[in-house]
C-alpha positions in Angstrom: 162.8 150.0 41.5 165.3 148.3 43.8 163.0 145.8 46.2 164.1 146.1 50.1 163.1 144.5 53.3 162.6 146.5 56.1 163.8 144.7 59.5 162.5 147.1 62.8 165.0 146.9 65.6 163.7 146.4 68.9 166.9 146.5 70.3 167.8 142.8 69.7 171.4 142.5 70.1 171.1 140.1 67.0 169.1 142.8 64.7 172.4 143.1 62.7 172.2 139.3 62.0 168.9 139.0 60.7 170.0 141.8 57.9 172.9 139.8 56.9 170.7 136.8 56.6 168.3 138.5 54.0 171.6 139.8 51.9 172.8 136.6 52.0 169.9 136.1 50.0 170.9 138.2 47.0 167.8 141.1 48.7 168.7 144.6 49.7 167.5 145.3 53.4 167.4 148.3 55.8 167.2 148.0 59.4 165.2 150.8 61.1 164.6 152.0 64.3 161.0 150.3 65.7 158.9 153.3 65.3 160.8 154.6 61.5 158.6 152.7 59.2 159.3 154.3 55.8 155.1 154.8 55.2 154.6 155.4 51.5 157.4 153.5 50.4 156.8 151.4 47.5 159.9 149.7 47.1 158.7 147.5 50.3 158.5 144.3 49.9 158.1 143.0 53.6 158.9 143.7 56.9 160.8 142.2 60.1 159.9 142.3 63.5 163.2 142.2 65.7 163.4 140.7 69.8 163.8 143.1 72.5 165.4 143.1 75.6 161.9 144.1 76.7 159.0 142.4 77.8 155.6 143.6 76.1 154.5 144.5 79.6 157.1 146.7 80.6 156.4 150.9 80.3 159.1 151.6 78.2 158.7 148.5 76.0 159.2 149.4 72.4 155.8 149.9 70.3 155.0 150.6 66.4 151.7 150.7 65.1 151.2 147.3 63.4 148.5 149.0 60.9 151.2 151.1 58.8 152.1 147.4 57.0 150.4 144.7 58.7 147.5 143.8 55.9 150.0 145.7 53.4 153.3 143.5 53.0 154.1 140.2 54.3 155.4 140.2 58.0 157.5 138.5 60.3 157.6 138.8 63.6 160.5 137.3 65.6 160.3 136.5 69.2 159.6 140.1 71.5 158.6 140.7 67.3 155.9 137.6 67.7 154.7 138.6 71.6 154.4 142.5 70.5 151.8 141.1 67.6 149.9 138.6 69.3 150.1 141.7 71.8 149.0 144.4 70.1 146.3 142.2 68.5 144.0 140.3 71.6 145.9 137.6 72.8 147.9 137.2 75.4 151.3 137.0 76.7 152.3 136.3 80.2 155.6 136.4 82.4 157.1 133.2 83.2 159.4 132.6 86.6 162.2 131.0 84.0 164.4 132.7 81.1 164.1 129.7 78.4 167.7 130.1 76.7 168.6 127.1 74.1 167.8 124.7 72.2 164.7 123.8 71.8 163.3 121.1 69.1 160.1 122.0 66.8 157.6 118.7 67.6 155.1 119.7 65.7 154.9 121.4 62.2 152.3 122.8 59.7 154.1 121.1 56.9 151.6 123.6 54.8 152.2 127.1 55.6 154.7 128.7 53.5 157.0 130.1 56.1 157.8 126.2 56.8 158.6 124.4 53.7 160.6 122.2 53.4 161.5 121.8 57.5 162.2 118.2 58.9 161.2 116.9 61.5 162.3 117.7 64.8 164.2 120.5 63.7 166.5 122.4 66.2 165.9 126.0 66.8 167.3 128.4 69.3 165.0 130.0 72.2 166.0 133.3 73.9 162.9 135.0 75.9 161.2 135.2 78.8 157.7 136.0 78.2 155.7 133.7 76.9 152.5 133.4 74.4 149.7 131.9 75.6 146.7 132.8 73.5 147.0 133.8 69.4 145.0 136.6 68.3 141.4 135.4 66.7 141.9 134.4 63.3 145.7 133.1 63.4 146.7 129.1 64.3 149.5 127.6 65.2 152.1 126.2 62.4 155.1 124.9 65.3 155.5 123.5 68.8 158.4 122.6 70.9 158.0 120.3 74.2 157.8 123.5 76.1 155.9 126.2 74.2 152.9 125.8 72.6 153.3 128.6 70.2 156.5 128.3 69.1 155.1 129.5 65.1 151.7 130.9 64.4 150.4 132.6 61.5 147.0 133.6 60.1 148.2 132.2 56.4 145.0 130.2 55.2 146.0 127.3 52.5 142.2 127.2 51.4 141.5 130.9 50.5 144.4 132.6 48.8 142.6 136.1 49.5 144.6 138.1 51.3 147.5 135.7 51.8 149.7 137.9 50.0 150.2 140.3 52.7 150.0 137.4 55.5 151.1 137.9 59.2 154.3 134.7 60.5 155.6 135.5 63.6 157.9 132.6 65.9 159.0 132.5 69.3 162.7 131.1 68.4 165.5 132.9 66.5 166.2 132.2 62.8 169.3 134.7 62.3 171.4 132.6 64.8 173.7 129.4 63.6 172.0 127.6 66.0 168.5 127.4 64.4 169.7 124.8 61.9 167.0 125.9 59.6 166.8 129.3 60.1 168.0 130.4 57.0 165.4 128.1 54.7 163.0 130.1 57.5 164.0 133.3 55.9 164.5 132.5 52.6 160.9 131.3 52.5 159.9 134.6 53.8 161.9 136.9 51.7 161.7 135.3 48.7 158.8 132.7 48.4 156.7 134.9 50.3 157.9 138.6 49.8 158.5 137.7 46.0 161.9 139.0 46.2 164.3 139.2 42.8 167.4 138.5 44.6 168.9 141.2 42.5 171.2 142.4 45.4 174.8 140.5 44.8 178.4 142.1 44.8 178.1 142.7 40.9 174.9 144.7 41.0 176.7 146.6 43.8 179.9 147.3 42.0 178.2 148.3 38.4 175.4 150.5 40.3 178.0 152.4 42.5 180.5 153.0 40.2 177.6 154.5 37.9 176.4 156.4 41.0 179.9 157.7 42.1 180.0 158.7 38.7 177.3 161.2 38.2 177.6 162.3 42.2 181.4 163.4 41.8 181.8 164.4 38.3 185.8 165.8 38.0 185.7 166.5 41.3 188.6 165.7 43.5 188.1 163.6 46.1 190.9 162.4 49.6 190.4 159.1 51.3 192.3 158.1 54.5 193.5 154.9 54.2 194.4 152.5 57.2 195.4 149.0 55.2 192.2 147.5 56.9 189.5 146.1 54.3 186.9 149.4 54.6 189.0 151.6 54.0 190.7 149.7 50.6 187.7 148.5 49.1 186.3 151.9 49.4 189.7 153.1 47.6 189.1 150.6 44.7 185.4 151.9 43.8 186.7 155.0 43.9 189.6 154.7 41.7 187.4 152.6 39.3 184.9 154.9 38.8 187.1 159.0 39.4 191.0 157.3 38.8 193.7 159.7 39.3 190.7 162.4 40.5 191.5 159.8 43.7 194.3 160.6 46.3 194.4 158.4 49.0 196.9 159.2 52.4 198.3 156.1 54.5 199.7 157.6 57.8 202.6 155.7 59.7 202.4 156.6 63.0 204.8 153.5 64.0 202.6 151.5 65.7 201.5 149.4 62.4 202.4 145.5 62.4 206.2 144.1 61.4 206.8 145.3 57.5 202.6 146.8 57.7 203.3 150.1 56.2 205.7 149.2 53.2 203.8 145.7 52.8 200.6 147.6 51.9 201.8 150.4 50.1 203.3 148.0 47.7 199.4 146.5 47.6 198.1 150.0 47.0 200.4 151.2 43.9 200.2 146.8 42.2 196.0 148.1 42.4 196.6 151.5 40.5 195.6 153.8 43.6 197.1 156.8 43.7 198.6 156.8 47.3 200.4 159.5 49.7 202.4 157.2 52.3 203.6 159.7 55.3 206.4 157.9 57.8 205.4 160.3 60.6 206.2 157.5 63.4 209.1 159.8 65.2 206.6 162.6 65.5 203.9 160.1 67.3 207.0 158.7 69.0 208.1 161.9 70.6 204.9 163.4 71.6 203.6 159.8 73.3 207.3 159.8 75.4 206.4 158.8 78.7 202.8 158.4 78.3 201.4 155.4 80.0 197.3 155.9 80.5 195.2 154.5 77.6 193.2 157.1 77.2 195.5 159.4 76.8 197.5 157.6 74.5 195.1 157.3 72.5 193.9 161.1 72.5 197.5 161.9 71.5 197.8 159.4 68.3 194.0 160.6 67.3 195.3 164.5 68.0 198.7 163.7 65.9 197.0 161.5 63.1 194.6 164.3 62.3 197.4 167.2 62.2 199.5 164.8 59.3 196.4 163.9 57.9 195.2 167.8 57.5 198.8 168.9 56.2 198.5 166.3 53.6 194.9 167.2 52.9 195.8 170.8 52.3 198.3 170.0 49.7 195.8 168.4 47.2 194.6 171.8 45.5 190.7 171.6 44.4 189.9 168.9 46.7 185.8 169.0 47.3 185.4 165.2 48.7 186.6 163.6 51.7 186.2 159.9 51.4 185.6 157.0 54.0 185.4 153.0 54.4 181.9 153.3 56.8 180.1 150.4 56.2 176.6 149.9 57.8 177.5 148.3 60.6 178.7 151.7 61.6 176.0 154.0 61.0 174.0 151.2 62.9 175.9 151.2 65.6 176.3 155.0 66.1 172.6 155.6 67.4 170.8 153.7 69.0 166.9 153.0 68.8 166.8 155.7 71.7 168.9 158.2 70.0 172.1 157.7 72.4 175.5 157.5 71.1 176.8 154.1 71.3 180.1 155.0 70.2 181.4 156.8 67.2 182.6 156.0 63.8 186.3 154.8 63.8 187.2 156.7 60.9 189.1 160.0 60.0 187.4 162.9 61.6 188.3 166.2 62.4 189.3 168.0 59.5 188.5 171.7 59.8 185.3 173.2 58.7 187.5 175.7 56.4 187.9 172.7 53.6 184.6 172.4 53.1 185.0 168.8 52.3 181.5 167.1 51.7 181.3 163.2 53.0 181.3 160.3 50.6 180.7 156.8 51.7 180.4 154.1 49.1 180.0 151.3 51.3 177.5 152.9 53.5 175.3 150.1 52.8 177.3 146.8 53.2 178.0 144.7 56.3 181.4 143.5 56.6 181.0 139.8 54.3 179.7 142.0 51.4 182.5 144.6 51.8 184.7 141.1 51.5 182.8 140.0 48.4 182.7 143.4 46.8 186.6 143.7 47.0 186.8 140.2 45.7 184.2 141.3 42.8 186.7 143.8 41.9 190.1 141.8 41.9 191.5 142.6 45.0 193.8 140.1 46.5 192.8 137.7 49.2 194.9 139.0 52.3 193.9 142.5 51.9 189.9 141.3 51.4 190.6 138.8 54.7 192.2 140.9 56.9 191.4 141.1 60.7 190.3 144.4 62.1 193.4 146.7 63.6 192.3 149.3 66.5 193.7 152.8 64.9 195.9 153.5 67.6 198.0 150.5 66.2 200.4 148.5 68.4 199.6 151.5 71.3 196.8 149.8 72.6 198.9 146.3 72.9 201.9 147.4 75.0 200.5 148.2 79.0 203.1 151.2 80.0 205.0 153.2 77.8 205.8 153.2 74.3 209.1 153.1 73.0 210.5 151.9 69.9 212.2 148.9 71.0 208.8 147.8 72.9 206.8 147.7 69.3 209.6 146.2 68.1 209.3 143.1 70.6 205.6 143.3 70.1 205.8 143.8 66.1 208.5 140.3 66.1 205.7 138.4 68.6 202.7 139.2 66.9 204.4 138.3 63.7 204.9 135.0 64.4 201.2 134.5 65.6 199.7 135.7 62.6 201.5 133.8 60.4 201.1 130.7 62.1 197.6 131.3 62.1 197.5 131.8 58.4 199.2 128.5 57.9 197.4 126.2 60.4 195.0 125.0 58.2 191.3 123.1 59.6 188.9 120.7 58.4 185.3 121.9 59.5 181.8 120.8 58.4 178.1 121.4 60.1 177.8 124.7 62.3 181.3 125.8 62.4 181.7 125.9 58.0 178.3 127.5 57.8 179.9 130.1 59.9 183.0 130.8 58.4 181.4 130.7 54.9 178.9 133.0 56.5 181.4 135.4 57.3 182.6 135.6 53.5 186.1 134.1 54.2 187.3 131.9 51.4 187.4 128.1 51.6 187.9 125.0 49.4 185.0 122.3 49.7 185.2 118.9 49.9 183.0 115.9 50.6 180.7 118.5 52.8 183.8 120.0 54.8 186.0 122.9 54.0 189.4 123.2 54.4 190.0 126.6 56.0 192.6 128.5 58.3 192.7 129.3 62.1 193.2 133.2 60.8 190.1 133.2 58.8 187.9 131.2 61.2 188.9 134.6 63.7 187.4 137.9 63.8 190.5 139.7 65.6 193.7 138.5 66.7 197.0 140.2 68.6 199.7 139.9 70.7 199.9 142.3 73.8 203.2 142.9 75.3 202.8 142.8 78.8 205.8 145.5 79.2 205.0 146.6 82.9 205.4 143.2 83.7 208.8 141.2 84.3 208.8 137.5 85.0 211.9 135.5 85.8 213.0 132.7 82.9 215.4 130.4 82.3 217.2 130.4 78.9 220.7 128.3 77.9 221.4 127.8 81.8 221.1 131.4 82.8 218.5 133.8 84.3 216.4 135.9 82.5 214.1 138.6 83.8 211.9 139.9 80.7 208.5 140.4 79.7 205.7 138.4 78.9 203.5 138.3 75.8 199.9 137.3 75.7 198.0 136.6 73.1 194.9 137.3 72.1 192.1 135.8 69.8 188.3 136.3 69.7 185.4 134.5 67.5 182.3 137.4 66.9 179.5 138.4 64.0 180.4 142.3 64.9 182.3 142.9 67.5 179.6 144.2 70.0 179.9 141.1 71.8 182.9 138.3 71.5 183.9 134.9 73.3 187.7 133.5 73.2 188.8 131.1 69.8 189.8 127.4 71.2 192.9 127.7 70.0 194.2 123.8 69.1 197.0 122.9 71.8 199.6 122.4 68.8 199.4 125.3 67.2 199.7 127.2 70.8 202.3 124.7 71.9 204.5 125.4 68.4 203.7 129.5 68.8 204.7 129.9 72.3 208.0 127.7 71.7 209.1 129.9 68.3 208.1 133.4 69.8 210.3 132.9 73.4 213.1 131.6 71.2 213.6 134.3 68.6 211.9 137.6 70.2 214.3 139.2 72.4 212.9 140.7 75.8 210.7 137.9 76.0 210.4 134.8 78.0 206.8 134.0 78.7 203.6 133.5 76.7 199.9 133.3 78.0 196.8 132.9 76.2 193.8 135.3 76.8 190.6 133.5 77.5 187.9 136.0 78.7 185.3 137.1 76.3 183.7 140.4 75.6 181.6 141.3 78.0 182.8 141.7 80.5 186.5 142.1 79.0 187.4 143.8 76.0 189.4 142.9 73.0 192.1 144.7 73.2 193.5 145.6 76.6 193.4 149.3 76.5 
C-alpha cells in the first residue's frame, strides 16, 4: 500500500508549498480541502494542518474536527494549523494590534522532541500571523521560543513514556515550507519520515514504472489524442504515453502563428528525435485572418481559443477509433481549479471544448505531480534538457505580448526581440550558494555544484520570461544620425513557486545593458527597450 500524507488547506496561499516539501522527500501527499479528511483511509500516515488567512475567532474561520486523526496519526499543525489546535483544545489564542511578518530567531529549543532534531541554535524561521497563542492546551509544553512569542513550537510528545507517542500532536507558529525558515525542511523531514515512518518510496522512477503499468491496463489498444503545446506538461505527458500505448498515441501541435522565432519547426523536430507520433497543423493564416483588426485582449483571446478548438476538432475527427483524449494537467491545476469554498479560481489551461459527440473519456497521467516532478519525470525518461526547462508560454502565444493589433510583421518584431532575450538568458550563466541555490535546485532546474555553489543560468533561475511589443506606442530615436519613430519593446521577467503570486527577477545591469544594445541594433521597428518591474499582485505577468 502506497503511504501518503494528507496536508488540509486552510486557504494558505503557501498550502502548495508544504506538498512539494513532503515530495521532495521521496513521500506521496494529497492536499485536501480542511473539512475532506479521507476517514477510513489506511494508507495515512500523517497529517498537516495548513495557515489561514483567517483568525480562529472569525465566523467563517475554517474548522475540522481534530478527533477524525488527532490520537490516530502523527499531526502537524502549522501556524492558523497550530492556533486552530490549541483552539479547539482549551487554550487560548488572542488578537494582537500588530501583524508579526519576518524573521524571527528560535531562542529556545527542546533539543529532545523529535520534530526538532538536529536544529542549531538560533535558528531563523519565518513568521506570518496575526493572532497569537497564549495558553497550550493541558497536557502539551512548549519545545521553541522566539524573542517575541512564547509559543513559537509546542507539542504534547513525552520523551519519558513512549505510550501514545506514535500518534503525537507538533504544531509551530512559523512557516517551514518557505526558503526563509532555514531549517524548515529538516522540520519536515523529521515529521514525515522520523515521525510518520515514511518509506520514501515516492521518486520519479517509482512514478514512471507505476504509470506506465497503470496506463497500461487503463487504455488497453485503445486510441488515444493528446494536444500538444511544446510546453513541458503537455510533452512529458506525450512521452508516458508513447512509452507505455506507442503508435496507439497521436499527438496534434497547432500553429496558430503566434509561437516564438523557429517554435513550431524547432519542436516538432524534438517530438519526431523522441519517437512521438505527431500531427503538426500550420493554421497561422486562418488565426491571422479572423484576429484582423482585433485590438481588446479578451477578445483576442476568445478568438485564438474559438479557432484553436475548430483545427484541433478537425484533426481529432480524422483519427478513426479514437476513445482517449489526453492532457498535461498536473496538480497544481486541479488544485487551483476549486477552491476550499468551492469557487472557481480559474480554469484548466488545457484543450477543452471538443464536442460531446466523440465521446472522448479524460486521461491525465500527471494528475499527481507539481511542476519539479513533471521536470524530473521527463528527465527520468530521457527527455532533453530544454524541453524539461522550459518557461511557461500563455496559449494565446505572442497575442498576449503585442498591445493593439496583430499583424504578421508585429510577431515578427516581437518573435526577433524576444529571441534575443531568451537566448541571452540561457547563456548568462551565475554563481549562487545559500537561499537562492536551495531555490533553484528546489525548483528541479539542473545545476553543476561546486565548493557549496552552483553554477546556474539567469533562464533557469526564472519562472516566466517575454518580450512585449509595445506596438500602440511610438517613441522618437536616433539611429546612424537620423530620426526614427518606432516602437518600444519591454521586457519582462518574474521569479514565482506557481504563478499565483510573482515579484520581478533583478536582472544583473550587464546582461540588460548587453540585451537592450543587441535587440535596438538588429530588430527593425524598434528603438527603445524597458524593463518591467512590478510584481504580481497587483500586475500580471503578461500584459493582456
Amino acid at each position: 500500500m502506497q503511504q501518503k500524507i494528507i496536508i488540509l488547506d486552510f486557504g494558505s496561499q503557501t498550502t502548495q508549498l508544504i506538498g512539494r516539501r513532503v515530495r521532495e522527500l521521496d513521500t506521496f501527499c494529497e492536499i485536501l480541502p480542511y473539512n475532506k479528511f479521507p476517514v477510513g483511509d489506511d494508507s495515512v500516515i500523517g497529517v498537516i494542518l495548513s495557515g489561514s488567512p483567517f483568525s480562529v475567532h472569525d465566523p467563517e474561520a475554517f474548522k475540522v474536527d481534530l478527533s477524525q486523526f488527532i490520537g490516530r496519526v502523527p499531526v502537524l499543525g502549522i501556524c492558523y494549523g497550530a492556533q486552530f489546535i490549541s483552539f479547539s483544545n482549551g487554550g487560548r489564542v488572542e488578537k494582537t494590534n500588530t501583524r508579526e511578518y519576518g524573521r524571527a530567531h528560535l531562542l529556545t529549543i527542546d533539543a529532545e522532541n523529535p520534530l526538532l532534531k538536529g536544529f542549531e541554535p538560533s535558528s531563523q524561521v519565518w513568521m506570518s500571523h496575526g493572532d497569537t497563542i497564549t495558553a497550550i492546551p493541558e497536557g502539551f509544553h512548549i519545545i521553541a521560543s522566539t524573542a517575541d512569542v512564547k509559543y513559537a513550537a509546542y507539542s504534547n510528545y513525552d520523551p519519558s513514556s513512549q505510550a501514545g507517542n506514535e500518534a503525537s500532536v507538533y504544531a509551530v507558529q512559523f512557516h517551514p515550507e518557505v526558503f526563509h525558515t532555514v531549517q524548515g525542511a529538516l522540520l519536515l523531514k523529521n515529521f514525515v519520515v522520523d515521525i510518520c515512518g515514511s518509506r520514501q518510496d515516492w521518486s520519479a522512477a517509482s512514478f514512471v514504472d507505476s504509470t506506465v503499468a497503470e496506463l497500461k491496463a487503463q487504455l488497453g489498444d485503445d486510441k488515444v489524442i493528446l494536444g500538444l503545446s511544446g510546453g513541458v506538461d503537455s510533452s512529458v505527458a506525450a512521452v508516458l504515453l508513447n512509452r507505455a500505448i506507442g503508435s496507439n498515441l497521436t499527438c496534434i501541435f497547432v500553429d496558430h502563428g503566434m509561437l516564438r522565432k523557429n517554435e513550431f519547426s524547432d519542436v516538432m523536430h524534438d517530438y519526431q528525435c523522441l519517437g512521438l507520433n505527431v500531427i503538426g497543423v500550420d493554421a497561422s493564416e486562418n488565426f491571422f485572418a479572423d484576429l484582423a483588426g482585433v485590438t481588446d485582449p479578451e477578445q483576442k483571446r476568445k478568438i485564438i481559443g474559438r479557432d484553436f478548438i475548430e483545427v484541433f476538432n478537425a484533426e481529432a475527427r480524422k483519427i478513426e477509433g479514437a476513445k482517449w483524449l489526453a492532457q498535461g494537467t498536473i496538480y497544481p491545476d486541479r488544485i487551483e481549479s476549486l477552491n476550499i469554498t468551492g469557487k472557481v479560481i480559474k480554469s484548466h489551461h488545457n484543450v477543452g471544448g471538443l464536442p460531446e459527440e466523440m465521446h472522448l473519456q479524460l486521461c491525465e497521467p500527471l494528475k499527481w505531480l507539481f511542476k519539479d516532478e513533471v521536470r524530473r519525470v521527463g528527465r527520468q525518461l530521457g527527455m532533453p534538457e530544454h524541453l524539461i526547462t522550459r518557461h511557461p508560454f500563455p496559449g494565446p502565444g505572442l497575442a498576449v505580448r503585442i498591445l493593439g493589433d496583430i499583424t504578421p510583421d508585429k510577431v515578427r518584431i516581437l518573435q526577433e526581440a524576444d529571441d534575443i532575450y531568451i537566448k541571452g538568458l540561457r547563456a548568462y550563466k551565475q554563481r549562487l550558494g545559500g537561499e537562492a541555490a536551495r531555490r533553484v535546485l528546489a525548483a528541479g532546474f539542473p545545476a553543476s555544484l561546486s565548493d557549496g555553489e552552483i553554477e546556474v543560468s539567469l533562464y533557469d533561475q526564472i519562472w516566466q520570461a517575454g518580450a512585449v511589443l509595445l506596438s500602440t506606442v511610438r517613441s522618437v530615436g536616433v539611429m546612424g544620425d537620423e530620426r526614427t519613430y518606432e516602437h518600444p519593446v519591454a521586457l519582462r521577467a518574474v521569479t514565482s513557486t506557481d504563478a499565483m503570486t510573482a515579484d520581478w527577477a533583478h536582472l544583473p545591469y550587464d546582461f540588460m545593458a548587453k540585451v537592450s544594445n543587441e535587440i535596438i541594433n538588429k530588430v527593425r521597428g524598434v528603438n527603445r527597450v524597458c524593463y518591467d518591474i512590478s510584481s504580481k499582485p497587483p500586475s500580471t505577468i503578461e500584459w493582456e
